[in-house]
C-alpha positions as CSV (number, residue, x, y, z in Angstrom):
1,X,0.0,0.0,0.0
2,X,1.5,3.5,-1.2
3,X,1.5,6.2,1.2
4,X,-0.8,9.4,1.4
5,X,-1.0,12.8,3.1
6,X,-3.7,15.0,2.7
7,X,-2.3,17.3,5.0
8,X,0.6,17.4,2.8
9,X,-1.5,17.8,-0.1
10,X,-3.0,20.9,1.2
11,X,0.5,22.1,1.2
12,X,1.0,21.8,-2.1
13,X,3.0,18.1,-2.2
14,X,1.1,15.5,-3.9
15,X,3.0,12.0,-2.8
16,X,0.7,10.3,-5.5
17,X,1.7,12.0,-8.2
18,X,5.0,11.1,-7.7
19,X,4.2,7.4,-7.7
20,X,2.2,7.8,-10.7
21,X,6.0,9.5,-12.0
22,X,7.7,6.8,-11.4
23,X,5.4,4.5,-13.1
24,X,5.3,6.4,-16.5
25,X,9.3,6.8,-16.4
26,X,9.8,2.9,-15.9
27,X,9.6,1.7,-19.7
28,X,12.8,4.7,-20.2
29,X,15.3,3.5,-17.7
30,X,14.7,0.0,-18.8
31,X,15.9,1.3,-22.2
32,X,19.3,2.1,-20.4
33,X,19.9,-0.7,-18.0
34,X,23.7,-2.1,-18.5
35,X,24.8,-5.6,-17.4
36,X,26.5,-3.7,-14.5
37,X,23.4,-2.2,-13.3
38,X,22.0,-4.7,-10.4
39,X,19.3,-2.4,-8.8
40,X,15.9,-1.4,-9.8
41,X,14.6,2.3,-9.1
42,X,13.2,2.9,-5.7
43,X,15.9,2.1,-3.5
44,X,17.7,4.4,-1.4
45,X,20.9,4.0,-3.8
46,X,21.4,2.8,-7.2
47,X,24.2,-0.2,-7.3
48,X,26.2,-1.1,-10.1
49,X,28.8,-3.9,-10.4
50,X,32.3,-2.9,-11.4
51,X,33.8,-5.0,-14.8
52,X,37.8,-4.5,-14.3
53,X,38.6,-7.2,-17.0
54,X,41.5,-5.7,-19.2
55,X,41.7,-3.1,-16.2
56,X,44.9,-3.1,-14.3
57,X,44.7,0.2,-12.5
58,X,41.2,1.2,-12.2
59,X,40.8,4.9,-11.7
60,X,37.1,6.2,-11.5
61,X,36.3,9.9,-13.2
62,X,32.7,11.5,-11.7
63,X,31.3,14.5,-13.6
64,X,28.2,16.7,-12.2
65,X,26.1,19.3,-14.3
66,X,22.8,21.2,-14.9
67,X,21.1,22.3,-18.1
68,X,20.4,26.3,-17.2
69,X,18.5,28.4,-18.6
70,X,18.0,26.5,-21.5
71,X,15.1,25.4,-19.4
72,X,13.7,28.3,-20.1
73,X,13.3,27.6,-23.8
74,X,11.7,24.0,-23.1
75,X,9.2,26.3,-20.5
76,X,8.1,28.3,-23.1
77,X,8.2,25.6,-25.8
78,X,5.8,23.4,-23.6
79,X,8.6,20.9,-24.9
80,X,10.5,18.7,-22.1
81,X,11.7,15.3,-23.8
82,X,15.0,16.8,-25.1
83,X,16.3,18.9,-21.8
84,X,17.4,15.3,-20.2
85,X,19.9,14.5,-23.4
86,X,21.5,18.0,-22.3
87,X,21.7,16.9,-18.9
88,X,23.2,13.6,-19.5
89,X,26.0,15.1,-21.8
90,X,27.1,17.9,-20.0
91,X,28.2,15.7,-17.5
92,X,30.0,12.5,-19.9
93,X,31.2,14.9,-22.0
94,X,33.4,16.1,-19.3
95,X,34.2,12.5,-18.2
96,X,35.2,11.8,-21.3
97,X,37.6,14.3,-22.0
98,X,40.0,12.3,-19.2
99,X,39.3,8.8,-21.9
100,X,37.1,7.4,-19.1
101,X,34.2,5.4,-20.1
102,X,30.7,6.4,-17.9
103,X,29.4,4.1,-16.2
104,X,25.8,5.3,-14.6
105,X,23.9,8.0,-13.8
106,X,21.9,10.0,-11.9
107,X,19.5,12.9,-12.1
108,X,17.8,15.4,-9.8
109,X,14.7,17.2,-11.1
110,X,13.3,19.9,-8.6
111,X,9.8,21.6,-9.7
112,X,7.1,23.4,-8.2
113,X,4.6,21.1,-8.9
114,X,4.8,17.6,-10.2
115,X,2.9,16.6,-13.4
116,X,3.7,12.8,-13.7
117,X,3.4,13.4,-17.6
118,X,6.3,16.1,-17.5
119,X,8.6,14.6,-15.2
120,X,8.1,11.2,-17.3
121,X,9.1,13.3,-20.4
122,X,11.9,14.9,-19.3
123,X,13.1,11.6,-17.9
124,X,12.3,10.0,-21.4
125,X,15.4,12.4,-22.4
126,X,17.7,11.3,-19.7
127,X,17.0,8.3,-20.7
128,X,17.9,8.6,-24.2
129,X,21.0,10.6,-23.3
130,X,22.3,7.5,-21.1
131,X,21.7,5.6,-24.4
132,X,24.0,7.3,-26.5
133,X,26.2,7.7,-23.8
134,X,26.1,3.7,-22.9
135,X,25.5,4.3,-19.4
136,X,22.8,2.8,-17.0
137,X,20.1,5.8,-15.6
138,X,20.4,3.5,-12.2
139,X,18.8,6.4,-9.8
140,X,17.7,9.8,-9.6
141,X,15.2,12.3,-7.4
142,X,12.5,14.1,-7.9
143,X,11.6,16.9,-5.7
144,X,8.2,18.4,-5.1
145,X,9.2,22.2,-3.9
146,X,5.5,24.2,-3.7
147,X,6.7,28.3,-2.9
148,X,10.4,27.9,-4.0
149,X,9.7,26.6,-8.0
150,X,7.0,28.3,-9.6
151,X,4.2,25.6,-10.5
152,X,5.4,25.1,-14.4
153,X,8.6,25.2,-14.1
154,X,12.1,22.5,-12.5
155,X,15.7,22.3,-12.7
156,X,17.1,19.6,-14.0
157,X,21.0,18.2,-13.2
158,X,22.6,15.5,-13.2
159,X,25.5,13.2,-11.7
160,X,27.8,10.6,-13.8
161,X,31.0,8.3,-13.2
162,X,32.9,6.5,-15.3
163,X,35.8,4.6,-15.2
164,X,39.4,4.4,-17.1
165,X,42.5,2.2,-17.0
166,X,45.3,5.1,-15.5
167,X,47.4,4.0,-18.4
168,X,45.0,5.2,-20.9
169,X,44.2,8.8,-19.3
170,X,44.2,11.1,-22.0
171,X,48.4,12.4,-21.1
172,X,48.1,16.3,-22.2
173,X,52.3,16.4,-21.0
174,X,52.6,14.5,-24.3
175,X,52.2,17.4,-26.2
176,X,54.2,19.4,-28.6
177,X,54.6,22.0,-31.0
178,X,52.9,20.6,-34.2
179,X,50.3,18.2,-33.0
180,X,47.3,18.3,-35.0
181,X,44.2,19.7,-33.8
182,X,40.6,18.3,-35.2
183,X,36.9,20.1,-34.2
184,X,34.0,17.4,-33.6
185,X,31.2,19.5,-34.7
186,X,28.1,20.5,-32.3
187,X,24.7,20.6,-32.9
188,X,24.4,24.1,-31.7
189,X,24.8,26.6,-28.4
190,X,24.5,23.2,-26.7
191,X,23.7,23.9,-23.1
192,X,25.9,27.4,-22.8
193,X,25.4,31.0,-23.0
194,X,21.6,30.5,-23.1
195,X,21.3,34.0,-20.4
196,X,22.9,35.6,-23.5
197,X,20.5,34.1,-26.0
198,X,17.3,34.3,-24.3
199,X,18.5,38.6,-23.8
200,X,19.4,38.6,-27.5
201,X,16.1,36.6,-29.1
202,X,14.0,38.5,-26.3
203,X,12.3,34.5,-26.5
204,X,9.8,36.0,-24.1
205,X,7.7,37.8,-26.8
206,X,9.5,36.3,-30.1
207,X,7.5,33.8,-32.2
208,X,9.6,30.5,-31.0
209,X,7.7,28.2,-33.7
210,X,8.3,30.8,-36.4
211,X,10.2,28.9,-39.2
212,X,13.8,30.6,-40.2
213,X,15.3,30.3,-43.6
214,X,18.5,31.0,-42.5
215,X,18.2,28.2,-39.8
216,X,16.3,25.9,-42.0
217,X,14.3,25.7,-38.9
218,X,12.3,26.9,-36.6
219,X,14.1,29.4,-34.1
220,X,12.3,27.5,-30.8
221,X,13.8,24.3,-32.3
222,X,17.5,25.3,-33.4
223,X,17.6,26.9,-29.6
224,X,16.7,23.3,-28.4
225,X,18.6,21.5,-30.4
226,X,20.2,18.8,-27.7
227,X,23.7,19.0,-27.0
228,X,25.6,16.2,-28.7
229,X,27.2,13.4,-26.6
230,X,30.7,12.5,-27.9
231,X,31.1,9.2,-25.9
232,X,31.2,6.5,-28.1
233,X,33.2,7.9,-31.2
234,X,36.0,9.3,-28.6
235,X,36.2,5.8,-27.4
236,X,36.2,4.2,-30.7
237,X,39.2,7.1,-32.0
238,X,41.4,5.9,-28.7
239,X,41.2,2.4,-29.3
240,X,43.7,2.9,-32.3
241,X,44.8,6.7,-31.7
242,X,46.7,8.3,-29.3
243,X,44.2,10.9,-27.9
244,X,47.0,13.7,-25.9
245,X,44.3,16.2,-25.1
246,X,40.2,16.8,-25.5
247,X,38.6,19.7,-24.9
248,X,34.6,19.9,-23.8
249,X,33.8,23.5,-25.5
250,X,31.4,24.4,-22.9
251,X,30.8,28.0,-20.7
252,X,34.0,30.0,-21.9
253,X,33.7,28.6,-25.5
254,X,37.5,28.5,-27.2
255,X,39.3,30.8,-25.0
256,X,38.5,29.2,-21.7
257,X,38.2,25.3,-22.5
258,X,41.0,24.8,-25.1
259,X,43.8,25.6,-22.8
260,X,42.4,23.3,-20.2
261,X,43.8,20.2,-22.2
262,X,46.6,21.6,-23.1
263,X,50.3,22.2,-21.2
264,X,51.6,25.3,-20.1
265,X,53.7,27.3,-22.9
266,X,51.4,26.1,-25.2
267,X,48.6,27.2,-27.5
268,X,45.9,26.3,-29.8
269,X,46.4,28.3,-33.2
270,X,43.5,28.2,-35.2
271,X,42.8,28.5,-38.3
272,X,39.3,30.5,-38.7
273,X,38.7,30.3,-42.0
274,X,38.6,26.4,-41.6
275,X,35.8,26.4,-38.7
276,X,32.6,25.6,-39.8
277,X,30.0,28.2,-37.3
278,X,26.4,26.6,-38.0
279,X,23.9,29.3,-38.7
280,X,22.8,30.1,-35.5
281,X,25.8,31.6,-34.3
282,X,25.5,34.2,-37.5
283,X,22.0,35.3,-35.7
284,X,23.2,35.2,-32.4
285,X,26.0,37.8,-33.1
286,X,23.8,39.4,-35.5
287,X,21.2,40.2,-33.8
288,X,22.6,41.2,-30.7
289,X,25.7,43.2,-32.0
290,X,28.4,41.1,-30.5
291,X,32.1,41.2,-30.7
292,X,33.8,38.5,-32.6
293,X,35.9,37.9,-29.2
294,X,32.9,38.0,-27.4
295,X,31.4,35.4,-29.6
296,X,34.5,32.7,-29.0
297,X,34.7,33.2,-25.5
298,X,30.7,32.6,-24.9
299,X,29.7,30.0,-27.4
300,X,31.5,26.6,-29.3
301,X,30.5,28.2,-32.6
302,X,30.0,24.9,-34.2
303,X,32.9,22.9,-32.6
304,X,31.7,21.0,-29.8
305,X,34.9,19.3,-28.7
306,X,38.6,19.7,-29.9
307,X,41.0,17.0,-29.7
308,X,44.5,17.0,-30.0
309,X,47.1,14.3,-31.5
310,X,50.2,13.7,-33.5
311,X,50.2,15.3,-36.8
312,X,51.2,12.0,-38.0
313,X,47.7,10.4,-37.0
314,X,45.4,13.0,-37.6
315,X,44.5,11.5,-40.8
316,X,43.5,8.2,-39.5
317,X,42.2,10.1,-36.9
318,X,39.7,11.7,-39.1
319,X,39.2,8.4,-41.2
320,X,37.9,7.0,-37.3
321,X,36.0,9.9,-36.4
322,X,33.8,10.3,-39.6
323,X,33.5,6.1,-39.7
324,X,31.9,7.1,-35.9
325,X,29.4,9.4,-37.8
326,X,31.2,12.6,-36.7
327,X,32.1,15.3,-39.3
328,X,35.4,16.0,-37.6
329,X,37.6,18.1,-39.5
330,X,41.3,19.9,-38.8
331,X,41.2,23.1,-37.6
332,X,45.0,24.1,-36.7
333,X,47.9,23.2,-34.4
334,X,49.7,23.3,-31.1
335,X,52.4,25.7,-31.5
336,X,54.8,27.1,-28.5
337,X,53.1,30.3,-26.8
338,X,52.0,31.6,-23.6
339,X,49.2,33.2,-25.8
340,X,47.2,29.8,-25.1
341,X,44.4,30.6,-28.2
342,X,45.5,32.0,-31.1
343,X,42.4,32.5,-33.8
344,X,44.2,33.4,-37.2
C-alpha cells in the first residue's frame, strides 16, 4: 500500500503524483539498464557492479552538471523530452575528455509542482542521453518544492562516473609544438550562453515556432537543439589513436576550455577560415551586435569538442572519427606560446 497525506497535499506536495511518476518513467530506464546495473529504481541507492577485465589500474572519473537556462526555452516551448539528453551530456562529455568510459547516472529534477506526464518526459530524455552515452540511468530524485519553483517550471542536473585504466588517461604532458588539432562539430549553443541568448532573441515575446530560412528551422527548435554526446566515437578514436588532449567547448567557449587540455607554454592556433559556425551563431551575433571575441569566448560556434594528437595520425584520426558518424575536420595546431588561443 503506497502512502498518502492529505495534509501534505494541502501544502501543495502530492505523494501520489510522484508514484504515478515513477510509473510512466519505468519503460525509459529500462531502455538504459547495462549488465552492471544490479538495482531497480526505488531504493535508497542505485548499485552497479564494477567490470575490471582488461583493467589493471582502475581509476574512476565522476562528472556533475545542470542544463540552465535552456530550461527556459523548453518552459516556453511546452517541450520537455530533449532537456534530459542535455543533462546527461554535459556531465560525460566532461568525463570523457579524461578517456574514461561512464558508467551510470543519476538525475535530480526539482519543480514546483509535479505533473507525472512532465517529469516522465523529461526523464524519457535522460533516458535517451544514457543511451548514446552507454550508461545505465540507475537512480535519480525528484523533488516536489511548492513556494520555492513556480508551479510550471524545475531544474534539471545530473551526476555521472565513469571509469578508465590510468594507463590510458588522456596524457596532455605528451604534447608538442605541431600536434594536430581536429573540431567534432556540435549541434548548436548546446547547453551554454543561453542567459545571453534568451536577452538577444528577447524569447519572451519572439514567435519561438516561427520557421527561419537561415536556420532551415524553426528558431524555438534550433535553440533546443540537444547538445551532442561524444562518448562513443571518442572511445572508438582511442582504441587505435593516441588521444594527448580533449577539450569539452562548454561556458568560456575557445578561449576558456582549449587551454584546459593543453600544457603550459602552449597554444591552440586556429585556423578561422577552416571552422565551420552553423547558422545560428550568425543570428546570435547578428542580432545582438556582439564582438567576434565575445562570440568565441561565450559560445563553441560549431565545434563542440577539440582534440588533440600527433600530426602524423590526424588522418586516421579523421578516417575513425567520420566512420563514428562525426564530421570532424582539422582546424590548426599546437604551437609554443604563452598566448594559449590564437584565432588566425
Amino acid at each position: 500500500m503506497k502512502s498518502f497525506s492529505e495534509s501534505y497535499r494541502a501544502a501543495g506536495v502530492d505523494i501520489t503524483a510522484g508514484y504515478r511518476a515513477v510509473d510512466l518513467m519505468k519503460s525509459s530506464i529500462a531502455r538504459t539498464q547495462t549488465p552492471g546495473a544490479i538495482s531497480g529504481i526505488g531504493g535508497f541507492g542505485g548499485l552497479f557492479e564494477l567490470d575490471l577485465t582488461g583493467i589493471e589500474r582502475p581509476v574512476l572519473v565522476s562528472g556533475t552538471d545542470g542544463v540552465g537556462t535552456k530550461l527556459k526555452l523548453a518552459f516556453l516551448m511546452d517541450k520537455h523530452d530533449t532537456v534530459g539528453i542535455d543533462c546527461v551530456a554535459m556531465c560525460v562529455n566532461d568525463i570523457i575528455c579524461c578517456g574514461a568510459k561512464p558508467l551510470f547516472f543519476l538525475d535530480y529534477i526539482a519543480c514546483g509542482r509535479n505533473v507525472p506526464e512532465r517529469i516522465a518526459a523529461v526523464v524519457s530524455g535522460v533516458a535517451e542521453g544514457c543511451v548514446q552515452a552507454g550508461c545505465a540511468l540507475i537512480g535519480g530524485e525528484t523533488a516536489e518544492m511548492p513556494g520555492f519553483y513556480p508551479e510550471d517550471e524545475y531544474d534539471l542536473a545530473g551526476y555521472s562516473t565513469g571509469i578508465v585504466d590510468k594507463a590510458k588517461i588522456f596524457d596532455n604532458s605528451a604534447i608538442r609544438p605541431g600536434d594536430a588539432l581536429i573540431a567534432l562539430p556540435s549541434s548548436g549553443p548546446h547547453s551554454n550562453g543561453y542567459s545571453l541568448i534568451r536577452k538577444v532573441f528577447d524569447v519572451e515575446k519572439r514567435d519561438l515556432g516561427q520557421y527561419s530560412d537561415e536556420l532551415g528551422m524553426t528558431v524555438g527548435e534550433a535553440l533546443l537543439t540537444p547538445t551532442t554526446i561524444y562518448v562513443k566515437p571518442v572511445l572508438k578514436l582511442a582504441e587505435s589513436v593516441t588521444v594527448k588532449g580533449l577539450s569539452n567547448i562548454t561556458g568560456g567557449g575557445f578561449y576558456e576550455n582549449i587551454p584546459r587540455s593543453l600544457p603550459e607554454g602552449m597554444a591552440a592556433k586556429i585556423d578561422k577560415a577552416a571552422l565551420r559556425p552553423l547558422p545560428v551563431f550568425g543570428m546570435i551575433q547578428k542580432l545582438g551586435g556582439i564582438p567576434e571575441r565575445d562570440m568565441y569566448n561565450t559560445f563553441n560556434m560549431g565545434v563542440g569538442m577539440v582534440a588533440t594528437v600527433a600530426a602524423k595520425e590526424a588522418d586516421q584520426a579523421l578516417r575513425i572519427l567520420n566512420e563514428a558518424g562525426v564530421a570532424a575536420y582539422a582546424i590548426g595546431e599546437v604551437v609554443a606560446s604563452e598566448e594559449r588561443v590564437i584565432l588566425a
